[in-house]
C-alpha positions as CSV (number, residue, x, y, z in Angstrom):
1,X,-93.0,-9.5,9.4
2,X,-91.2,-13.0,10.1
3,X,-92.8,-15.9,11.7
4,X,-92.2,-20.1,11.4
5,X,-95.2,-21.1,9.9
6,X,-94.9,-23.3,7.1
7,X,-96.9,-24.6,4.5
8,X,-96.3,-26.1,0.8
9,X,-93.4,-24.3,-1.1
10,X,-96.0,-23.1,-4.0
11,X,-93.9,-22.1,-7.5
12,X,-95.4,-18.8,-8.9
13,X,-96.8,-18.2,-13.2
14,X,-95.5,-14.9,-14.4
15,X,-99.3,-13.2,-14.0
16,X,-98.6,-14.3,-10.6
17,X,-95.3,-12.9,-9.9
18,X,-96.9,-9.6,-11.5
19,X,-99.3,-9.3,-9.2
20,X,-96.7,-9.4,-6.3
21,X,-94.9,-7.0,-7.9
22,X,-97.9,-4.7,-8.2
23,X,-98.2,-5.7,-4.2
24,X,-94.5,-4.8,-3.9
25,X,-94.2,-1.8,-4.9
26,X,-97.1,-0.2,-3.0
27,X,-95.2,-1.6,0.0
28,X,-92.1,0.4,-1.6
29,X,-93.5,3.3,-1.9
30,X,-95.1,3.4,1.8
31,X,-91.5,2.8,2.9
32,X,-90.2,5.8,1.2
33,X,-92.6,7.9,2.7
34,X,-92.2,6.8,5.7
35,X,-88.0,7.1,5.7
36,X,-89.2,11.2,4.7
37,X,-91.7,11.9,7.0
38,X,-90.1,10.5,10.0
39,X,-88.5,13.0,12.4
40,X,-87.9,13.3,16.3
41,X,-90.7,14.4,18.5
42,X,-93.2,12.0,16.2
43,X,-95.3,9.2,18.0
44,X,-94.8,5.6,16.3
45,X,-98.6,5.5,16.5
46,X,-98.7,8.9,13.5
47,X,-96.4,7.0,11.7
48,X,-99.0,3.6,11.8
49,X,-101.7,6.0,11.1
50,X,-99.9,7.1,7.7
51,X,-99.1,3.8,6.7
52,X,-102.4,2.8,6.8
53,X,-103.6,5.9,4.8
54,X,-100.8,5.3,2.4
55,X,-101.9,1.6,1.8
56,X,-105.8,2.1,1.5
57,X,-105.4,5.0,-0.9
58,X,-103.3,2.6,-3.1
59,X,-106.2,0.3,-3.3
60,X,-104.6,-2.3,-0.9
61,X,-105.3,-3.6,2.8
62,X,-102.4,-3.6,5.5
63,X,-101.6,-6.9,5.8
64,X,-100.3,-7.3,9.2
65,X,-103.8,-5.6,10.9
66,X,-105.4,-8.2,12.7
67,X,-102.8,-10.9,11.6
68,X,-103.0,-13.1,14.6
69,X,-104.6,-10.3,16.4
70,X,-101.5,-7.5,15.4
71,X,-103.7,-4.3,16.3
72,X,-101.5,-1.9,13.8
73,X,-101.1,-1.6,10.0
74,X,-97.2,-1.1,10.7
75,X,-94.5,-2.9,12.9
76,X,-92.3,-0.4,14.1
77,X,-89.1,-1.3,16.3
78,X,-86.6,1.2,18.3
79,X,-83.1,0.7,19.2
80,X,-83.2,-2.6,21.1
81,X,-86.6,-3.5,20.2
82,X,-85.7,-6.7,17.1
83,X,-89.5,-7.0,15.5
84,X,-92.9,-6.9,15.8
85,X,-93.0,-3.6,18.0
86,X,-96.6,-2.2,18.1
87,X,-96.6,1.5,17.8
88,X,-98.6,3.4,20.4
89,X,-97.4,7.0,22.0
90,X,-93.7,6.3,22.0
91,X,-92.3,9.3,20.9
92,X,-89.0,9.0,18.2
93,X,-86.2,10.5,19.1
94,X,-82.8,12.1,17.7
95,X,-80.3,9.0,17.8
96,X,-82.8,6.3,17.6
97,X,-82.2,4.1,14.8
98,X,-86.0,2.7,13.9
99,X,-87.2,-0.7,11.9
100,X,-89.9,-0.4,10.2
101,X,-92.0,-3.2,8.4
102,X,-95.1,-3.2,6.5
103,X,-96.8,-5.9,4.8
104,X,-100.1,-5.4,2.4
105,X,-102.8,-7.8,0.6
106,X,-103.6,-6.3,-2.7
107,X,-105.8,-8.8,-5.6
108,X,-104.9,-11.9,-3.1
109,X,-101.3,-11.3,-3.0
110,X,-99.0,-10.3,-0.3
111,X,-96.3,-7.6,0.0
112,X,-94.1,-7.1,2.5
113,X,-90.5,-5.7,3.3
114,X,-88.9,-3.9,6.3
115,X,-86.0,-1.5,6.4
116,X,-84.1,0.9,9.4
117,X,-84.2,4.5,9.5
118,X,-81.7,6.9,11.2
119,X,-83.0,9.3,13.3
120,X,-81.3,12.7,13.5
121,X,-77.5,11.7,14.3
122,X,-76.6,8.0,15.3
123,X,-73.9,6.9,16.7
124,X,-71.1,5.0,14.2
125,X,-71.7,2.0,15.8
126,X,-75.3,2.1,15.2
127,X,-74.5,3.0,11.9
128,X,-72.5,1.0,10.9
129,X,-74.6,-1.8,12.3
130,X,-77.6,-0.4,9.7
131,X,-75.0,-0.5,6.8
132,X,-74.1,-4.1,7.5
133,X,-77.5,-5.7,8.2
134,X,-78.5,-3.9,4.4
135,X,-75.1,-5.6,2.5
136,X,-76.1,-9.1,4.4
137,X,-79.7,-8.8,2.7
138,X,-78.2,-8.1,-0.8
139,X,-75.5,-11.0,0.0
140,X,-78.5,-13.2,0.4
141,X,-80.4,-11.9,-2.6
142,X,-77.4,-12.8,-4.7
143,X,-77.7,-16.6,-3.7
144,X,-81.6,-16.6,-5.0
145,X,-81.2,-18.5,-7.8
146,X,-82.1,-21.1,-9.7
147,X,-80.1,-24.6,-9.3
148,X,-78.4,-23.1,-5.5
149,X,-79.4,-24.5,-2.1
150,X,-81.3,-22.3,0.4
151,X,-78.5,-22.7,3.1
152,X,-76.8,-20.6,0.8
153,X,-78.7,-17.8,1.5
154,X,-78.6,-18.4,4.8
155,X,-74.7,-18.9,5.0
156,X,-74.3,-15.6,3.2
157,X,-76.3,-13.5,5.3
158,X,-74.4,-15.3,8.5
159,X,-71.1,-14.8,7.0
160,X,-71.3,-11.2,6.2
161,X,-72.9,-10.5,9.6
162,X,-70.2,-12.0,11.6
163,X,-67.2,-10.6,9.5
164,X,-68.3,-7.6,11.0
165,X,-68.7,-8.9,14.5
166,X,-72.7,-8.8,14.5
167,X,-75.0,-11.3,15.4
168,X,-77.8,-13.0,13.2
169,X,-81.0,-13.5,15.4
170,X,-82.1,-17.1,15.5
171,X,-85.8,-17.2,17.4
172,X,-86.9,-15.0,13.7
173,X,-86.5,-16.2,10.0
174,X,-87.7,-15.3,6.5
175,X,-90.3,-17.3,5.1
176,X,-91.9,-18.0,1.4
177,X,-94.5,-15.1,0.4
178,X,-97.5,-15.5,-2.3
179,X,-101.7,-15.9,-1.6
180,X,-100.7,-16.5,1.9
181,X,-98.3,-13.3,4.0
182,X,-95.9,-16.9,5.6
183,X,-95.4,-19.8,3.2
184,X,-92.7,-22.5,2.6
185,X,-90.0,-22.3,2.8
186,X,-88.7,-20.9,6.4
187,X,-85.5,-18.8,6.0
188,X,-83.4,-18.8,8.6
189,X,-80.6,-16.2,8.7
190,X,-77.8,-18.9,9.9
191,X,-76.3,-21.8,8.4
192,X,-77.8,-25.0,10.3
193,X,-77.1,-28.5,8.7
194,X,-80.4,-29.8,10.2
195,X,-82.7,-27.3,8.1
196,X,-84.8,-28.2,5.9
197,X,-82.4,-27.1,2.5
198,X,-84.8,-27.5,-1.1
199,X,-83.0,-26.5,-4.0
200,X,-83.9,-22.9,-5.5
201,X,-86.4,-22.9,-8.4
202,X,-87.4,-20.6,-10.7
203,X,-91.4,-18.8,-9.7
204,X,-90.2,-19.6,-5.7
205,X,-90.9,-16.1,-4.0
206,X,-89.3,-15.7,-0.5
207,X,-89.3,-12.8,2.0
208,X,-85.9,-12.5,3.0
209,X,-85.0,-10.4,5.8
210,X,-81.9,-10.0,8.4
211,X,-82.4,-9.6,11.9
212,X,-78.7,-8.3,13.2
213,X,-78.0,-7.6,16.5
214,X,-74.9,-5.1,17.9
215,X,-74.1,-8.0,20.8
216,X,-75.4,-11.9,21.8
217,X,-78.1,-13.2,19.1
218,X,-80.6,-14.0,21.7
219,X,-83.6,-11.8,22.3
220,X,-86.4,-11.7,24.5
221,X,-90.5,-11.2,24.1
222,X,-92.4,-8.4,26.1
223,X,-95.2,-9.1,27.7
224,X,-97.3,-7.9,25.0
225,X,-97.0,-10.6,23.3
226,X,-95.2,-9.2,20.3
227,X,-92.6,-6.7,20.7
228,X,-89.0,-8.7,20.7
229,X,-86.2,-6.9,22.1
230,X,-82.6,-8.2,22.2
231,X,-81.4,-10.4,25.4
232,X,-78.8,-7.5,26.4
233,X,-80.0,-4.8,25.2
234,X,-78.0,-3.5,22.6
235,X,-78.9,-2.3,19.3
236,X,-80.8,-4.2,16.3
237,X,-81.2,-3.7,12.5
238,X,-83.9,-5.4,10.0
239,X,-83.4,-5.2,6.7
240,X,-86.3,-7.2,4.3
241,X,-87.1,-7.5,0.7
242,X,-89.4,-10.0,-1.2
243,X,-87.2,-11.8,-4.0
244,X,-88.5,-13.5,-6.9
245,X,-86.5,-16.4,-8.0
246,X,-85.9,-16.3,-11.9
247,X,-84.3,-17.6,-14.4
248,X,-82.7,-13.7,-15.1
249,X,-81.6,-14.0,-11.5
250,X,-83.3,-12.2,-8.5
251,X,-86.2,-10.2,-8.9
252,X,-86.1,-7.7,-6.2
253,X,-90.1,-7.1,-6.3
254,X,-90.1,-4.9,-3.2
255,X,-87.3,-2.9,-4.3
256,X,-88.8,0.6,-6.2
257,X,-89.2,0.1,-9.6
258,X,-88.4,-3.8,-9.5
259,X,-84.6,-5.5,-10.4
């Protein structure tokens, strides 16, 4: 989940970067069962309802239920929809290509990471658009180190995006991840010379995550308050992993089984 809230860029111990990880992985491990058991004919609201099982049975709480009055354990956005779609008795179908982000709270700390699913068989634009939005992540994970600026994870996502005649959405950016679900820093997706650019330290934890849409960068809000769709209504990948900065270089904490 992405927002603009910002607070006090808050470096991390090693028990504390543990502890995300521990956070991390249960998020990993819901995704993965989710990219199985999702198939056409499904409602996004069974889906929700199996995250939510998934994450209590790990010992954790779903992070985004409730979160500024979110009613679902699970955002779940389809074809044009960007982020933050609420799932309810929308029914998935062959073709649809299908974001899905889940945040939890487990011993105080947050997890959270998103990915897109193919449903059935997708068009090549639409996948293609999927493959893309994934490389611009890990393009951005690569710049999470210690002594760089974080512009230049922004300029890498942007870069890569574009090169392939994508968008990157501006209205949604990353954000720093710890005791809180949105800290310091904001992570925009876009190079912008006005943004606030700290240098990268080792213990900084940041959620990054690539909002790419198939036409014009601008999207929309529905009028329930959430869902985002894009402007045009083309298609949209998101792509998210929490990153640990270390002196080893990235620690991928949401990724299965860590670096």
């Amino acid at each position: 989940m992405c927002s603009r809230v910002a607070s006090v860029i808050v470096l991390k111990s090693d028990a504390e970067l543990n502890k995300l990880y521990a956070a991390n992985q249960i998020v990993a491990r819901t995704l993965r069962l989710l990219s199985e058991k999702i198939e056409p004919g499904m409602t996004t609201a069974a889906l929700d309802a199996l995250a939510e099982q998934t994450i209590r049975a790990e010992g954790a709480e779903p992070a985004f239920k409730g979160y500024h009055g979110f009613p679902s354990a699970l955002c779940i956005s389809i074809n044009e929809q960007v982020v933050h779609g609420i799932p309810g008795k929308r029914r998935i179908k062959n073709g649809d290509v299908v974001s899905l982000d889940v945040g939890v709270l487990l011993d105080g700390f947050y997890g959270d990471a998103a990915l897109t699913v193919p449903v059935g068989d997708i068009a090549p634009a639409a996948r293609k658009l999927l493959r893309v939005t994934e490389e611009s992540l890990y393009k951005g994970i690569e710049k999470a180190v210690p002594g760089g600026r974080l512009a230049d994870i922004s300029a890498a996502v942007q870069q890569h995006v574009e090169d392939h005649g994508f968008s990157v959405v501006r209205d949604f950016v990353g954000h720093g991840i710890g005791r809180s679900l949105h800290e310091d820093p904001q992570i925009p997706n876009f190079y912008s010379p006005a943004a606030f650019n700290p240098r990268l330290k080792a213990g900084m934890v940041l959620a990054l995550e690539p909002m790419v849409n198939q036409g014009t960068h601008k999207v929309r809000v529905l009028h329930d308050g959430w869902t985002a769709v894009t402007q045009d209504g083309k298609l949209s990948a998101h792509y998210e992993h929490t990153v640990a900065v270390t002196a080893e270089g990235p620690w991928i904490l949401s990724r299965l089984d860590g670096r």
